[in-house]
LUMTIPA-754198 format. One record per residue (C-alpha): x, y, z. Coordinates in steps of 0.2 Angstrom, whole numbers, padded with zeros to 4 digits, always signed. Example, Ala and Ser with C-alpha at 12.3 -4.5 7.8 and 13.67 -1.06 7.14 Angstrom:
BEGIN
+0062-0022+0039 +0068-0005+0036 
END
This chain:
BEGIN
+0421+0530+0395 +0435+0544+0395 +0437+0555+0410 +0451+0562+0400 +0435+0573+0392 +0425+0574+0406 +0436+0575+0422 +0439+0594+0419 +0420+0597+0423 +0419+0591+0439 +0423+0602+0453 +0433+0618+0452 +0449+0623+0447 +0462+0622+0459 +0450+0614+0475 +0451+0597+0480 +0437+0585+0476 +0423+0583+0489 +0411+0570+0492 +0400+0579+0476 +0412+0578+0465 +0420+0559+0469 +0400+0555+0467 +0398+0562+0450 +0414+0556+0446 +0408+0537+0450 +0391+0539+0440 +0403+0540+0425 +0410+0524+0428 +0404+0511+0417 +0406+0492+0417 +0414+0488+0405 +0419+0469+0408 +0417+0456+0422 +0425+0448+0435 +0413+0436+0439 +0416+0429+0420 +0433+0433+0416 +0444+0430+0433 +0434+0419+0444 +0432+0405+0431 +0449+0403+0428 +0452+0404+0450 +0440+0389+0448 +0449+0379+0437 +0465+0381+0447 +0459+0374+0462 +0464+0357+0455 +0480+0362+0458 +0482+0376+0471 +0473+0380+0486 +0463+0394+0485 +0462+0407+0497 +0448+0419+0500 +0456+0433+0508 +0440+0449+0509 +0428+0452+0501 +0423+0472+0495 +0405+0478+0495 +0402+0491+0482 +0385+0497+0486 +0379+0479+0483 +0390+0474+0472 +0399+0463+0479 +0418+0456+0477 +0425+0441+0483 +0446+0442+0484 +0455+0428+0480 +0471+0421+0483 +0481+0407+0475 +0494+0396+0488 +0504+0384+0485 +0496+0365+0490 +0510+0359+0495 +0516+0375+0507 +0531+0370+0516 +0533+0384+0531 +0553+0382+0530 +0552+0386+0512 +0552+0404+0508 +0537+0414+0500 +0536+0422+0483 +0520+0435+0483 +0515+0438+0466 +0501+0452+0462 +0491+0458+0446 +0478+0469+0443 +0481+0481+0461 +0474+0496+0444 +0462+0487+0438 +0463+0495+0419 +0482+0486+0418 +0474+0471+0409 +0490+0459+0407 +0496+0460+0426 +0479+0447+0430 +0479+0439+0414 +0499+0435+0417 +0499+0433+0434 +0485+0418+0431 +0495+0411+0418 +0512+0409+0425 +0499+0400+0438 +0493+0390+0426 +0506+0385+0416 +0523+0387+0425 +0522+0389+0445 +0524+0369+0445 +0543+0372+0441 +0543+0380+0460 +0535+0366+0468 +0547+0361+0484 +0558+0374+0480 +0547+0389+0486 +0530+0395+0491 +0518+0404+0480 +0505+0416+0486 +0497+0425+0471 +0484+0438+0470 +0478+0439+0453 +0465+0454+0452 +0467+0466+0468 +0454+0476+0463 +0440+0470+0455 +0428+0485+0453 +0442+0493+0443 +0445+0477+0433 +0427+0481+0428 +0428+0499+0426 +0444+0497+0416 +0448+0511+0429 +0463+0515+0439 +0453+0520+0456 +0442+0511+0467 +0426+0516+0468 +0432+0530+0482 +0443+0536+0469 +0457+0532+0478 +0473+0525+0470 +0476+0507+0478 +0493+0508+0472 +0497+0523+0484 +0488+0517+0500 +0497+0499+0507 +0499+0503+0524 +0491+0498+0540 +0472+0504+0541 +0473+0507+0523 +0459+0520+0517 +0458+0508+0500 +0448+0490+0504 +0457+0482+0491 +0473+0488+0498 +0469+0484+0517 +0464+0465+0512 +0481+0461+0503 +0490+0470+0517 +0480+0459+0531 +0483+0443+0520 +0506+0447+0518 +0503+0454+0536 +0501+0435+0540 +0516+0428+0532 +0528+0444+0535 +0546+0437+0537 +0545+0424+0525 +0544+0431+0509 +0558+0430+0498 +0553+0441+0484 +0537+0450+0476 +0533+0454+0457 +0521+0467+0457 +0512+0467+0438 +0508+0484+0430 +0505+0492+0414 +0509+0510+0407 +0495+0516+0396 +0492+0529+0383 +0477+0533+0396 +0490+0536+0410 +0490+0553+0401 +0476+0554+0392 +0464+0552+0408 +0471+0545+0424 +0484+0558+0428 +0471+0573+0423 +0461+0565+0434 +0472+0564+0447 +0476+0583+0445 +0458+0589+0446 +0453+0577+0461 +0468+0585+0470 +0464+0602+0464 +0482+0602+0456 +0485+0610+0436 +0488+0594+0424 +0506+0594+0418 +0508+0585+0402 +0523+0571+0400 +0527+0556+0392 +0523+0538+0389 +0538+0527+0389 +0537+0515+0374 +0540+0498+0380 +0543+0487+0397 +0553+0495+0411 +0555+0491+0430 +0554+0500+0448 +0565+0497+0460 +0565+0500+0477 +0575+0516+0483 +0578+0511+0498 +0582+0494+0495 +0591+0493+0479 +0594+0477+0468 +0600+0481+0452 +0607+0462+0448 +0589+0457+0451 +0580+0470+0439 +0592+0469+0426 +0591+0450+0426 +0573+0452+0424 +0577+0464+0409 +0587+0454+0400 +0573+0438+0401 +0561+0452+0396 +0570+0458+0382 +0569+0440+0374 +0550+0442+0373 +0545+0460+0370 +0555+0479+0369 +0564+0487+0383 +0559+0505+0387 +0573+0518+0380 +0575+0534+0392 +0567+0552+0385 +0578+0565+0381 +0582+0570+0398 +0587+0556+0403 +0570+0550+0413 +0556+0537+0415 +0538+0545+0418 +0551+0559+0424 +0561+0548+0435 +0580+0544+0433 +0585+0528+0423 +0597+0522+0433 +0598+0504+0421 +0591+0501+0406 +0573+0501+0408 +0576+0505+0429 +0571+0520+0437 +0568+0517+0456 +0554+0522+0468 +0555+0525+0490 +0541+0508+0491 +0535+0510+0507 +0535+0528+0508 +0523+0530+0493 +0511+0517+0499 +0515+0507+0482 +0511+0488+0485 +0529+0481+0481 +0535+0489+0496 +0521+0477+0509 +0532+0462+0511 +0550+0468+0516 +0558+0455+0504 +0575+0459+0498 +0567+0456+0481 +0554+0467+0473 +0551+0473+0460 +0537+0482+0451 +0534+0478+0430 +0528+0491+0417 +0523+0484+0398 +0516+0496+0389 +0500+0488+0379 +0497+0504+0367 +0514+0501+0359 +0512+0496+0339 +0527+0484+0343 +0518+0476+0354 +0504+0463+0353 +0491+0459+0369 +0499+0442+0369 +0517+0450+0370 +0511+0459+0387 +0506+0444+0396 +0522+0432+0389 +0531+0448+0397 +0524+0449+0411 +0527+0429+0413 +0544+0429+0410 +0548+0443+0422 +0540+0432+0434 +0549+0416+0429 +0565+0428+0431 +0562+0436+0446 +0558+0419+0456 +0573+0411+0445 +0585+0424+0450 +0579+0424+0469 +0581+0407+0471 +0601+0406+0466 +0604+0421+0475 +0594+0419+0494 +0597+0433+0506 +0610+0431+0516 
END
């Protein structure tokens, strides 16, 4: 599969996408792996050890979804809560895979001293597809707000919408791929009936932090545990990120809320949004998901010695 061929035959230059063209669109999507065999067994093997939450379900035209979150067994409510998230684009492989290993291996170093909530694979159709969009082709990574167009988005908004006030922090897991240029922002350029502009992939892990709520102590301490395991992302020439401002070493800052991105649904004073870049020759699948670990060890870590005031 490669929209990065295809995508500029559908529809017509400089017209938004219809119903038509979103429909030829997801004929083109192929399943390419499953969540049924390669998420949920691992959920299943956790419940020995977390209670596990069902919080929606999609229905794809009969395919259907379940959604699963993982909570803390001992939840104390006057602890506070730490949401962590993977796989909200479903291509970005090492934000499920780490999410479910810090789960497995090291969320028992938090016990008594915070709540977990973690949703490992938000959207499953796209885990699938190894595809960014749901099956709508819309990004769920731009539509966390209340009566969300995005099912995937609306069922982790209803879930945090539960527990709003308590959280803490939240470490949303990402990837930045070669196919961010190659297919996925073409893509987005035809559905919106926009021209493609070209630009760059960064090579290696940076962060996004919250414009409106900035914490540069917090990402920098996630860099610095980061760096210990994989490469941090240099700026390009001009001084930018994916054409936004470094404002740290491997930082550039995004308005959360505003942009419907999913870091921005709790209102903790921590958030943070990861980026590993999996097509770098530096680094190896296993490096992606130790760094996506690590930055959720350092995140909670740093959190927990500095608690909001």
């Amino acid at each position: 599969m490669s929209n990065a061929t295809s995508v500029g035959f559908i529809g017509t230059p400089g017209q938004p996408w219809g119903e038509s063209e979103i429909s030829i669109w997801r004929s083109r999507q192929v399943r390419r792996r499953s969540y049924h065999d390669d998420v949920l067994p691992v959920v299943d093997r956790l419940r020995k050890s977390w209670t596990v939450q069902q919080y929606g379900e999609l229905d794809y035209s009969g395919e259907r979804f379940p959604l699963f979150a993982l909570r803390s067994r001992n939840w104390i409510d006057a602890l506070p809560t730490a949401l962590v998230t993977g796989g909200v684009h479903g291509y970005e492989t090492s934000g499920v895979i780490g999410a479910l290993q810090f789960a497995e291996a090291f969320a028992g170093e938090y016990a008594g001293k915070l709540n977990l909530l973690i949703a490992p694979c938000v959207s499953p159709w796209a885990f699938e597809r190894i595809q960014r969009w749901n099956p709508d082709a819309i990004d769920p990574n731009r539509s966390f707000y209340a009566d969300s167009p995005a099912g995937e988005s609306a069922a982790l908004w209803n879930l945090v919408n539960s527990l709003r006030g308590q959280f803490i922090a939240h470490i949303d897991l990402h990837e930045t791929t070669d196919t961010d240029e190659s297919e996925f922002r073409p893509a987005l350029a035809a559905r919106d009936g926009n021209p493609f502009t070209p630009g760059t992939i960064p090579d290696g892990f940076y962060l996004v932090d919250d414009t409106e709520n900035p914490q540069p102590a917090f990402q920098n301490a996630i860099i610095e545990a980061v760096s210990k395991v994989t490469h941090i992302a240099p700026a390009d020439a001009d001084g930018t990120i994916i054409g936004s401002d470094v404002v740290a070493l491997g930082l550039i800052r995004y308005p959360l809320k505003r942009l419907g991105l999913c870091a921005g649904i709790t209102g903790a004073r921590y958030t943070t949004t990861t980026e590993v870049y999996p097509d770098s020759p530096r680094a190896s699948p296993e490096q992606c998901n130790a760094a996506q670990v690590a930055a959720v060890r350092a995140a909670l870590d740093f959190a927990l010695a500095n608690p909001a005031s």
